[in-house]
N, C-alpha and C positions, 0 to 999 in steps of 0.2 A: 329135308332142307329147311331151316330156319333164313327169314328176314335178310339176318346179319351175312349170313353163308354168301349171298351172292356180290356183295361186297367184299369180303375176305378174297377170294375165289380170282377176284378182276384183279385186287391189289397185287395178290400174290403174281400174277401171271403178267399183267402188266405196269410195274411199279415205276416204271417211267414215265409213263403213258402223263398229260395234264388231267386232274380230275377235277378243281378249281380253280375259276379265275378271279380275285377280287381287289376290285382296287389296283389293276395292273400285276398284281402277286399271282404268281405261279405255286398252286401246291399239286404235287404228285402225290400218285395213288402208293407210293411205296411210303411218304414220307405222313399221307393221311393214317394209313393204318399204323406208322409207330405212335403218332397222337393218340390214336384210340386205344393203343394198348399201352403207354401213360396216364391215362383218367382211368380206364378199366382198371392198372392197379391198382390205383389210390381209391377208387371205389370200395374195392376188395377190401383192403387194408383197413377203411374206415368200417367196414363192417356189413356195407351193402349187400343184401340178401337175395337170393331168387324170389322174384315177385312180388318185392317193394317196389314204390310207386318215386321215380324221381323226375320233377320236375324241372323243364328247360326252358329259361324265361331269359332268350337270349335273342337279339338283333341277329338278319341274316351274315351269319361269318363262318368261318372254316371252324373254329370252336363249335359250334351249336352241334353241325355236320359231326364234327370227331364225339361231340359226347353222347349224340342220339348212338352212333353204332356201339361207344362205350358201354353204355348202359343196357344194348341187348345183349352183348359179348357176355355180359358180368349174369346175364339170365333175369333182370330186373326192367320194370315197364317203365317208357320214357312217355313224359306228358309235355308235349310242345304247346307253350301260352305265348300268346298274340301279347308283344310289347307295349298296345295301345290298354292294358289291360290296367285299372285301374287298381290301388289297392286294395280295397276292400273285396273283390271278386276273383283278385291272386288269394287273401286269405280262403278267401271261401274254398277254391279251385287245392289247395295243399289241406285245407281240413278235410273235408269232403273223400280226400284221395286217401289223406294221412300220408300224404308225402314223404319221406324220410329224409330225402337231399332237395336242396335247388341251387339250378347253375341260374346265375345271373352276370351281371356287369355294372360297372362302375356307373353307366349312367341312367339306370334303375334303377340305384342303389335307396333311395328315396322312396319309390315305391317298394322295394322288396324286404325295407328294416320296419316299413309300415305294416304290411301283414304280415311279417314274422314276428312284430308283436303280438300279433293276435291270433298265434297259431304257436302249436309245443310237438307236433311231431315230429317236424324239421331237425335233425341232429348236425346236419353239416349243410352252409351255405358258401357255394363257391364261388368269387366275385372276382371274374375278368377285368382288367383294367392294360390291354392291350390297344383300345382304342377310343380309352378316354382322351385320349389329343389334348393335353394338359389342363384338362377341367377338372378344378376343386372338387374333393368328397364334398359331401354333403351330409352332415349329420351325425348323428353315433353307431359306429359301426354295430351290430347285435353280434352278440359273446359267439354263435354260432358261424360266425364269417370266418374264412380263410380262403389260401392265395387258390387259384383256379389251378388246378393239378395239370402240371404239363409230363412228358417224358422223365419220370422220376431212375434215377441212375441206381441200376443193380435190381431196381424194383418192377419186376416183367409179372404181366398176369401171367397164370396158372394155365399151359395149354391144354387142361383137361377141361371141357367144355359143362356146363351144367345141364343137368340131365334132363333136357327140356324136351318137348314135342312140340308141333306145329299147334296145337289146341291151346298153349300156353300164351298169355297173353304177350302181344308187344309192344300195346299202346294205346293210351287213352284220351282220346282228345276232347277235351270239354266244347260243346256247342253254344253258339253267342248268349243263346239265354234270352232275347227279346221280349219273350213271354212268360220269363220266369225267371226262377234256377237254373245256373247253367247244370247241361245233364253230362254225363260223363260217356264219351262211347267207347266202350270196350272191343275194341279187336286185336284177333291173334293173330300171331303169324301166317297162319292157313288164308285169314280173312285178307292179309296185309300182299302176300304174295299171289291170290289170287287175282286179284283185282290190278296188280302191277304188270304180270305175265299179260292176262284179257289186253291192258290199256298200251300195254309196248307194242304188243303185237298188231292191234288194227290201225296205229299209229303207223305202224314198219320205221321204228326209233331206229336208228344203225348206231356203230360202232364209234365214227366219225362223226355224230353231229356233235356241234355245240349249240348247248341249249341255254338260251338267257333264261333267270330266273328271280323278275324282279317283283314277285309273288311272296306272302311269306310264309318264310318256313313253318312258319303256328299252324297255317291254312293248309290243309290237307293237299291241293291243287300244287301250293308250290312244294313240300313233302314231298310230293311222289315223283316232280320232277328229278330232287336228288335220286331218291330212289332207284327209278328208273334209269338214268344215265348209269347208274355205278353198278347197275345190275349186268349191263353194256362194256362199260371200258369206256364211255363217250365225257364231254366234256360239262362242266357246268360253269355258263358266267352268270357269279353271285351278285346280284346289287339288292342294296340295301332297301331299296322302294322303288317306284315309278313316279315318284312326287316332282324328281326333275328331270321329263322325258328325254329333253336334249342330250343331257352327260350320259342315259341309261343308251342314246340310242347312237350318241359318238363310241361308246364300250364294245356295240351290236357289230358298226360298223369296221372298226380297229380288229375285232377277233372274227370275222366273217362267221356270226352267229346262224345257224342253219332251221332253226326251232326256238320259235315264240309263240311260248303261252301267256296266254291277256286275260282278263274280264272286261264287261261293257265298259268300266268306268275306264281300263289303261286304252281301248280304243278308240273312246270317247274324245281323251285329249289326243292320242294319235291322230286323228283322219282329223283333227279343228287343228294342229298345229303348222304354222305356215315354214317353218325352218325342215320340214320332212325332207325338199326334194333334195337338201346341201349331205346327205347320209348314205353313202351305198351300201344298199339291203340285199343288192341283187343274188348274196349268198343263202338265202331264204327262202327254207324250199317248204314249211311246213309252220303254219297256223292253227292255235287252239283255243277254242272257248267255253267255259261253264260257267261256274255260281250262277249266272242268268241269262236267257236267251239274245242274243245280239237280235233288235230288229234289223227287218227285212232291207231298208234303206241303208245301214250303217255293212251287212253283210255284203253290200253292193261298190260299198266305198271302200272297204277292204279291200275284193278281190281286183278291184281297179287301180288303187296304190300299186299290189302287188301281184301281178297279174302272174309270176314265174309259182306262188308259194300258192299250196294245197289248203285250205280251209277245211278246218273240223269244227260242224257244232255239236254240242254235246249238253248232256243233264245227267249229274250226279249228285249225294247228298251223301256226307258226313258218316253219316250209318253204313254205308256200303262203297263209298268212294265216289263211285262210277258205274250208271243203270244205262244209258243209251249214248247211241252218235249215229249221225247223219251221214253214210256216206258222202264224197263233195263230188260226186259225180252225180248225187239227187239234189246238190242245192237249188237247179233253176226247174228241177222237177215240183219239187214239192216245198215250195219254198214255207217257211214256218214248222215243218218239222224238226225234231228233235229226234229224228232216227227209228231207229230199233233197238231191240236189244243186246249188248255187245258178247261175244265168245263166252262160254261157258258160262251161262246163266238165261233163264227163263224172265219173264215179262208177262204180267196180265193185267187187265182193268177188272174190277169188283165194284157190286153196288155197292150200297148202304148195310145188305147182310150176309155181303161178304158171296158173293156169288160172283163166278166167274162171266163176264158177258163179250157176247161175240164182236167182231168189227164192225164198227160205224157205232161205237156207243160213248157214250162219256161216262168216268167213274175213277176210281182211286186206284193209282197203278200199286200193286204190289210184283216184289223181287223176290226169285227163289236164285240161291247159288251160295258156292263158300265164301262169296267176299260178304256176307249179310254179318252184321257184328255179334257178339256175343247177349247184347246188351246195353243199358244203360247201368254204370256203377252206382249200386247200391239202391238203385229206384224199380222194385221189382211193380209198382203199379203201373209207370210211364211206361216199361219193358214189357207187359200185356199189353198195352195199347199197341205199339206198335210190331213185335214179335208175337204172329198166332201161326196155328198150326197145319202145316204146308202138307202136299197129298200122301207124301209118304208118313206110317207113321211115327211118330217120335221127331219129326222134321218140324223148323220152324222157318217162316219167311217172314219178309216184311211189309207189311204196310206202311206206303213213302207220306201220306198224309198232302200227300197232292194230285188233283184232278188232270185228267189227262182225257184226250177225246182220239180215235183209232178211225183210219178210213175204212174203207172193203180193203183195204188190202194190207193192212193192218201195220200203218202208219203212223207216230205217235206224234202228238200235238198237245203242247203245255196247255192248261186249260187257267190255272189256279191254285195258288193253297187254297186246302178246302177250308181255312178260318178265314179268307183273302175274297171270298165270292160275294158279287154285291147282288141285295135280292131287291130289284128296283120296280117297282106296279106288278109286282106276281111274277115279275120276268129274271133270270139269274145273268149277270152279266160280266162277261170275266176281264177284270182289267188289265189283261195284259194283250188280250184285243185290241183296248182302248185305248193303250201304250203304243201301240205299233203305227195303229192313225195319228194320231200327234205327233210321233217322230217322222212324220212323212208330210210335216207343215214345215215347209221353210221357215227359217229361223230361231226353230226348233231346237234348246242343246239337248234337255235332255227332259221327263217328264214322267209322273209317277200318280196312277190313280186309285181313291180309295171309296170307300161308301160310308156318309155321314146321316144322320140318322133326319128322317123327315116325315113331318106329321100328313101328308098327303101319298108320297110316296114309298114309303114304310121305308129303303135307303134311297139316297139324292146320289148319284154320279158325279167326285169333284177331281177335277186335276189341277198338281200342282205342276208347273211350269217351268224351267230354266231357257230363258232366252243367250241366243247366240251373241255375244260382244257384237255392237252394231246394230242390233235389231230389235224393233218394238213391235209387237203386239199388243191387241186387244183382247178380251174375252171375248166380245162377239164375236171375233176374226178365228179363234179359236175353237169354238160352239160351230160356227156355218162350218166350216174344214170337215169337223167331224159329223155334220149332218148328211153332208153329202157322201160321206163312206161309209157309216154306221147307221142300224135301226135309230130310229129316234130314242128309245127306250136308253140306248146306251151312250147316248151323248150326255159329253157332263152339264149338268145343271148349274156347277158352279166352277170359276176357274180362278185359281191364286197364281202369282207370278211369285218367286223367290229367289234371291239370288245361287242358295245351294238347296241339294237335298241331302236330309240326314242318313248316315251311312251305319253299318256294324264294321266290327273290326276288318272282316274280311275282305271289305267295299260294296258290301250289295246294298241296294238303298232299302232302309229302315222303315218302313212304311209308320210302324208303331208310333216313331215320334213327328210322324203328320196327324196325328190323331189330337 
């Protein structure tokens, strides 16, 4: 089975079935899969190959949806880029790949004739204009543009499939780059459906839910939501961000949405917004979180909003999808865990030379299973760093490049990226400890700690701060909070108030540009 197969599979069988909702618009699953097999021809037709790389640099909409399955259909890799993506790092993101198509839309068009200046592997760009809401082009269209391929009359893909296997890639998704070049991750089908089957399954997704999806599609997180619903038959309400919770959560309540996946920053403004109680959720049976851990005080204010809906926290990365979850029946057990490790894949901590160590240690979790990626495109030095060689041989696993600490009973506990650890008077102190005291100071919104470099202390412990609308603090009011919960060693030395923190595309906070 291919990717694509389990979507073909549901349409076929249930094409009446709702498969998105957006915008109050209703598309079925009979009427998605003729979309996709109108782009799939016109891919065809333009020349699109097994195993060219085509880019999709499209806002979450029912197009994005139709031309990711277009472009497995046709046997060629889809590369889903973050909207927020500047130009210069779209060019780089289509050189790098050698892209051969990009879908885009009318009001990217600005940025997408910007790097397809600076880019020739591109042969065909296809520019949506379904919801530009009658905003002016902008610019000079590039000789490579034409209309976005819909349902072409007479012109049906070729139901002979391409000769693909599951080792064959489906997709590659560039990573934010924070600390560099963005990398490319390579994964296949085998990697794409492993890791979807593992994540449906301990979820227990059904048939019947509808899953908001106001995640984006670039972000792997919200990707596999599609995925996974259409792997189902189940529903997806598409919204285009979380930027305006209110309308996202009048949508929620109007479809009796059943599964909401978040990040810290979409719970953030949930549980501070005071319009929540006017919204009936009560169809909400199932909550999920990764890119970063929910502290302990916000995972409280969750299950108490919604005391009917099941809590999942979880820790996955880009390279593999999805490495642990917590069952929610150990959240008041072990609270700060991050689980174990999920269906069909192994979990271990390793030192510094790569040695396996037993429970109650701290070290670098590495992943063995099929959903581990292939790689990184075309970076075979990066791709040693993190792919080494697992016990079987000719096997490779991953090292996540994140420190994780395990009870006796072999419990996992985020500890730190290992370039993230502050080394304060000889002592190592992990700031996402020192995150979780802070968010447990009233007044607190939200709060992000880094280690700046000091001539006594070799690094200084500093937190930056966002206060609650309403509320003032101190730094010393901040400093004593955290004296009294933490060694001295890991109280911050210095505290800055700001009004935001800087984010990457995907919303995790940026630590780099507090530096």
């Amino acid at each position: 089975m291919l990717l694509h197969h389990t979507f073909e599979t549901i349409a076929a069988e249930f094409s009446e079935h709702r498969a998105i909702v957006r915008e109050g618009v209703t598309t079925r699953y009979g009427e998605l899969a003729d979309r996709v097999e109108g782009i799939a021809a016109a891919l065809r037709a333009h020349g699109v190959q097994r195993g060219e790389r085509v880019a999709l640099f499209l806002d979450n909409c029912v197009e994005m949806i139709a031309a990711m399955y277009a472009v497995l259909k046709i046997g060629a890799v889809f590369m889903p880029v973050n909207t927020l993506t500047k130009a210069d790092k779209l060019a780089y993101i289509l050189n790098d790949s050698e892209a051969c198509a990009l879908f885009t839309q009318q009001e990217l068009a600005e940025t997408s004739r910007a790097a397809l200046a600076l880019n020739s592997s591109v042969r065909h760009c296809y520019m949506l204009t379904a919801y530009a809401q009658g905003k002016p082009d902008v610019g000079t269209p590039d000789p490579r543009e034409c209309t976005f391929p819909a349902a072409l009359p007479g012109a049906a893909c070729s139901p002979s499939q391409p000769d693909l296997i599951d080792q064959d890639l489906a997709a590659i998704i560039y990573t934010s780059g924070s600390t560099g070049d963005a990398k490319g991750v390579m994964l296949t089908h085998l990697n794409m459906l492993t890791a979807l089957r593992s994540v449906r399954g301990y979820l227990g997704l059904r048939q019947d839910d509808i899953i908001v999806c106001a995640l984006p599609l670039a972000f792997d997180y919200g990707l596999y939501q599609v995925l996974m619903a259409f792997s189902l038959g189940a529903t997806v309400l598409l919204e285009r961000s979380f930027t305006f919770p209110v309308k996202v959560l009048a949508n929620m309540a109007r479809e009796r949405v059943t599964v909401f996946p978040g990040v810290p920053t979409m719970f953030t403004l949930l549980t501070n917004l005071k319009a929540l109680h006017e919204f009936d959720l009560s169809a909400l049976r199932l909550i999920t979180n990764t890119a970063a851990a929910l502290p302990q005080t916000q995972i409280a204010q969750i299950r108490a909003l919604f005391p009917q809906a099941t809590l999942f926290s979880m820790y996955g990365l880009t390279e593999c999808k999805r490495v642990t979850y917590l069952p929610p029946e150990q959240l008041d057990v072990r609270p700060g865990s991050v689980g174990r490790g999920m269906p069909n894949e192994e979990v271990w901590l390793a030192d510094d030379e790569g040695r396996r160590l037993p429970n109650g240690s701290t070290g670098e979790l590495v992943i063995r299973g099929s959903h581990v990626m292939r790689g990184y495109w075309r970076k075979p030095e990066q791709t040693a760093q993190r792919l080494r060689p697992g016990p079987i041989p000719g096997e490779m696993v991953l090292y996540s490049g994140d420190l994780f600490r395990t009870d006796e009973e072999g419990w996992l506990y985020f500890v730190a990226r290992r370039d993230d650890i502050i080394k304060s008077r000889g002592e190592k102190v992990s700031p996402r400890e020192v995150e979780n005291v802070l968010h447990s100071l009233d007044g607190v919104f939200e709060a992000a700690v880094i280690g700046v470099d000091d001539a006594l202390l070799g690094q200084a412990v500093k937190a930056f701060v966002v206060c609650k609308p309403g509320y003032t603090l101190t730094e010393r009011e901040v400093i004593k909070h955290c004296l009294a919960h933490i060694e001295n060693f890991m109280a911050p030395k210095y505290v800055e108030f700001v009004d935001a923190l800087p984010r990457t595309d995907t919303g995790k906070i940026k630590k780099t540009g507090l530096r």
